[in-house]
C-alpha positions in Angstrom: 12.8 1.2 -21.6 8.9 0.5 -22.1 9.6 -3.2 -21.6 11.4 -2.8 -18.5 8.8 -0.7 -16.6 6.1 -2.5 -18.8 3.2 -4.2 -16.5 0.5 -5.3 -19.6 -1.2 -8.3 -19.2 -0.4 -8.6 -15.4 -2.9 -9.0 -12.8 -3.2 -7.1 -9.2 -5.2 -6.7 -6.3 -5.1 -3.6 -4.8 -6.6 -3.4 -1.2 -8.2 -0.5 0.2 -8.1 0.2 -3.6 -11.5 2.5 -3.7 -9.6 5.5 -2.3 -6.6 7.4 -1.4 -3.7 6.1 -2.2 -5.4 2.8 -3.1 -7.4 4.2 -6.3 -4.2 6.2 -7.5 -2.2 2.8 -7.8 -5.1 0.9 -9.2 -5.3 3.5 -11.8 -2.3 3.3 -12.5 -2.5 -0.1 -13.0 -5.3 -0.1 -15.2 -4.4 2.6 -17.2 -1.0 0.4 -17.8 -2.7 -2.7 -19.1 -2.9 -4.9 -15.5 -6.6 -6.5 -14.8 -6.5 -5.2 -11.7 -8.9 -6.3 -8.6 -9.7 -3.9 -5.8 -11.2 -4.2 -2.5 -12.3 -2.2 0.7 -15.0 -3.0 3.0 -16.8 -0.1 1.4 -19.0 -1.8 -1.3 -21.0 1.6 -2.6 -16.9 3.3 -3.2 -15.8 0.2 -4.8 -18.4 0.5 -7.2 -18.1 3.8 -7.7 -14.3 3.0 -8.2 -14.5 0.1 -10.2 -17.3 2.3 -12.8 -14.5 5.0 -13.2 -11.6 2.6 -13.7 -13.1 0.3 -16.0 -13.5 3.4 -18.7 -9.7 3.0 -19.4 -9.3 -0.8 -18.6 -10.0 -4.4 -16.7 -11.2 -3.0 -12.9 -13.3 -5.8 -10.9 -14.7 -4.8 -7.6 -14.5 -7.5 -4.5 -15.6 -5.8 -1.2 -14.4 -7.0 2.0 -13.7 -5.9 5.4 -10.3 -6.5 6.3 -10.5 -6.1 9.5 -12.3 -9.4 9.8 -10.0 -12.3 9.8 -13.4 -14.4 7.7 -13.0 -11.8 5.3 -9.4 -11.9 4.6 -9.9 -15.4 3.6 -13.2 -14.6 2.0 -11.6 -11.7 -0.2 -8.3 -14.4 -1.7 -11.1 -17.3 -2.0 -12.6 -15.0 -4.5 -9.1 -13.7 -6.0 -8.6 -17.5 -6.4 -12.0 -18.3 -8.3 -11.5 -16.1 -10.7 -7.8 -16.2 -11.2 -5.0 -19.3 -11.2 -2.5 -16.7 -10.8 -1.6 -13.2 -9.1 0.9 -11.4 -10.5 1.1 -8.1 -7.7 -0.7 -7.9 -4.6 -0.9 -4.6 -3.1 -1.3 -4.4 0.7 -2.8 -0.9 1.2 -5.8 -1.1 3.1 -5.6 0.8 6.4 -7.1 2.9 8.9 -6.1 5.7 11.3 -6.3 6.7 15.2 -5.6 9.2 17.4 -6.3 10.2 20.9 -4.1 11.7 23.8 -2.2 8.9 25.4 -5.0 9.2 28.6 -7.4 8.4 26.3 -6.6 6.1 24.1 -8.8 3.4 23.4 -8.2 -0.1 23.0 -10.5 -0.3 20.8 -8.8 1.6 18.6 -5.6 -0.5 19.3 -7.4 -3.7 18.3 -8.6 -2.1 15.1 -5.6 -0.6 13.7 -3.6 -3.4 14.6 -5.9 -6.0 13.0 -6.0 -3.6 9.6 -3.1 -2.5 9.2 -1.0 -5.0 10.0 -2.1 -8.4 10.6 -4.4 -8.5 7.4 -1.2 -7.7 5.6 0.0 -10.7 6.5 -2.9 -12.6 6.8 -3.6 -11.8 3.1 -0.1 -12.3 2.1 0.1 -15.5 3.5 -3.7 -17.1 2.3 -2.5 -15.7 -1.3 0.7 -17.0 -1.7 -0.4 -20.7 -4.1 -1.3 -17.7 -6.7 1.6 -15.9 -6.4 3.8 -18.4 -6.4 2.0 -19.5 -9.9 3.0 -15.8 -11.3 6.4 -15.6 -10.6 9.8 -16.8 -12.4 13.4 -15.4 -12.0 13.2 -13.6 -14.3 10.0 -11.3 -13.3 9.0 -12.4 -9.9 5.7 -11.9 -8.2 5.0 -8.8 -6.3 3.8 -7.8 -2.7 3.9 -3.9 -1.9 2.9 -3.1 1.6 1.7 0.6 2.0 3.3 1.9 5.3 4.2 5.2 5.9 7.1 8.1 7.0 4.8 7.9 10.5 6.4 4.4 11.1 9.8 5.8 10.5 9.4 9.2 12.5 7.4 10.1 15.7 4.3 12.0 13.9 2.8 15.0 15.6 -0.2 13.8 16.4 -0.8 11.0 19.0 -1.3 8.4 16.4 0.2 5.3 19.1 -1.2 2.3 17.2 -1.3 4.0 13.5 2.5 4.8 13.6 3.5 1.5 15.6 1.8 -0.4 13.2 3.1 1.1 9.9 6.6 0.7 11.6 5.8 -3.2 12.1 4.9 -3.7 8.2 8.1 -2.1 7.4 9.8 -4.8 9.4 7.2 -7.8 8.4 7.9 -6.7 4.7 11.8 -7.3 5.5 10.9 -10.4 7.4 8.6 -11.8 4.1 11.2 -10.6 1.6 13.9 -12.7 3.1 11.8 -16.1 3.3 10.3 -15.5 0.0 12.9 -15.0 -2.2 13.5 -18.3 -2.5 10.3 -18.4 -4.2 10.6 -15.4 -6.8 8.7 -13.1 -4.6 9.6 -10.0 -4.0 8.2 -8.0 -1.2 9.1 -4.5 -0.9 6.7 -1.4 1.2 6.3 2.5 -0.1 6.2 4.7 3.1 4.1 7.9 1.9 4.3 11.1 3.0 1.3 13.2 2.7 -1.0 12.9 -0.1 -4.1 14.5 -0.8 -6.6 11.7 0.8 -9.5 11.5 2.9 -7.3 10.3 6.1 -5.5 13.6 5.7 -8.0 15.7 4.8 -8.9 17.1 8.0 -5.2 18.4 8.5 -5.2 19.9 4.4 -8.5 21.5 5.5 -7.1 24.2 7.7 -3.2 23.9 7.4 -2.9 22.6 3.6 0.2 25.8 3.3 2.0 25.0 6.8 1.8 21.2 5.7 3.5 22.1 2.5 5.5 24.3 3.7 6.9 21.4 6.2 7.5 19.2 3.4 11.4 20.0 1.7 10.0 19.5 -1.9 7.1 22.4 -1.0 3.9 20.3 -2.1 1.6 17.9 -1.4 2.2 14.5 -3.1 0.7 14.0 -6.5 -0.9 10.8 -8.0 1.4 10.2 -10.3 4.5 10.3 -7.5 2.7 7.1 -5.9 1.9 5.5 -9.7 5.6 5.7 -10.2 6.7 4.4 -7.1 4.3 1.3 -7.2 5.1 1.0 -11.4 8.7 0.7 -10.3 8.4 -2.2 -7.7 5.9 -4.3 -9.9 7.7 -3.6 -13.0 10.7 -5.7 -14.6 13.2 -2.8 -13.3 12.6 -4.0 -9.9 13.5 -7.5 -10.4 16.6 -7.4 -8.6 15.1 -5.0 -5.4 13.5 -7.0 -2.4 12.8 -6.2 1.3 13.4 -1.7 0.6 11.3 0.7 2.3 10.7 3.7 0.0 10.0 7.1 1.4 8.0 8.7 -1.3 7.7 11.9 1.0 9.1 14.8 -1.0 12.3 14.3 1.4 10.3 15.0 4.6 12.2 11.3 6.3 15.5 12.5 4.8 15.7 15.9 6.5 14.2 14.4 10.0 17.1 12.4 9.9 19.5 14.9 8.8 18.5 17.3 11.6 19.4 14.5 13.9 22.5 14.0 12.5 22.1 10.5 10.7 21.5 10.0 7.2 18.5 7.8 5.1 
């Protein structure tokens, strides 16, 4: 069982990996024996990150701004200096928007749209030579796209371009998963539900007990709920699993659905 969820001597790159969700995969990397790279266009947090991670393993700092289609290719020219091989790339890097639909800007639009979901592919696509160095039949290479349950249900707040965008990785990571299987690259995408980070700290601040109270398994989601997911997909048990979209939500997608009388 250790050698089938077993990810030592593996290497990752964990995008918007200073933060969030981002550092809670990345530490579960490194405490797992992967020498894991993370980025975000944050260079002070990545520092900070990569000081913390690297008391318990390999953690190598490489900040970039995603956003900027330069820095994409930027961020896998230095993945590819340092490494003839990537084992796991996790797409995570993101950012968030809301306005009411009078409002919103295009701005905005342009921004989440260029984060969150054509750096996804941008960076899947400029890093595929390395990836397709990692992988064999037997354990194929790895890309995780971090969406989320807002691009399967209509959120609450008027998130247009956040939850449109999250909704179009979901579909790009079906779309990669079928053209690179052929290549022993697996490409699957987590869809969290809410988890104590800074994007959704504003809403814990003043309604942390009506969000849980929302959410069918009564809490918040823990660090070790998105470890386990991401352990899973990079891990040998995964092997045989390409192009799924996980809720890891505490049920909140599955009762949505129920409600309307279809079923996950």
């Amino acid at each position: 069982m250790n050698d089938l969820f077993s990810l030592q001597g593996k290497t990752a790159l964990v995008t918007g990996g200073s933060r969030g969700i981002g550092l809670m995969i990345a530490r579960g990397f490194v405490e797992r024996g992967v020498k894991t790279y993370i980025s975000s266009r944050d260079a002070k947090a990545c520092a900070a990150a990569e000081a913390e991670l690297s008391k318990t393993g390999t953690c190598i700092a490489l900040p970039h701004d995603l956003g900027r289609t330069e820095e994409v290719k930027a961020l896998a020219a230095d993945i590819a200096a340092r490494e003839n091989k990537l084992d796991i790339l996790i797409n995570n890097a993101g950012a968030a928007w809301a306005e009411p639909i009078d409002q919103y800007s295009e701005k905005g639009w342009d921004k989440l749209m260029a984060v969150n979901l054509k750096a996804v592919f941008l960076l899947t696509q400029v890093l595929l030579p390395l990836l397709r160095k990692a992988a064999t039949e037997d354990d194929p290479a790895r890309v995780v796209n971090i969406g989320s349950i807002d691009g399967l249900l209509q959120p609450h707040l008027e998130s247009y371009a956040y939850s449109a965008s999250k909704a179009a990785v979901h579909h790009l990571t079906r779309n990669l998963a079928k053209h690179l299987a052929k290549d022993n690259i697996n490409v699957n995408a987590i869809a969290p539900g809410p988890f104590d980070t800074k994007m959704l700290a504003p809403v814990l601040a003043v309604a942390r007990q009506q969000m849980e109270a929302s959410v069918p398994r009564k809490r918040i989601g823990r660090d070790d709920d998105m470890i386990g997911a991401a352990v899973f997909y990079c891990s040998r048990a995964s092997s045989y699993v390409t192009g799924t979209v996980l809720p890891v939500d505490g049920g909140i997608a599955t009762a949505a659905y129920t409600e309307m009388g279809f079923s996950l």
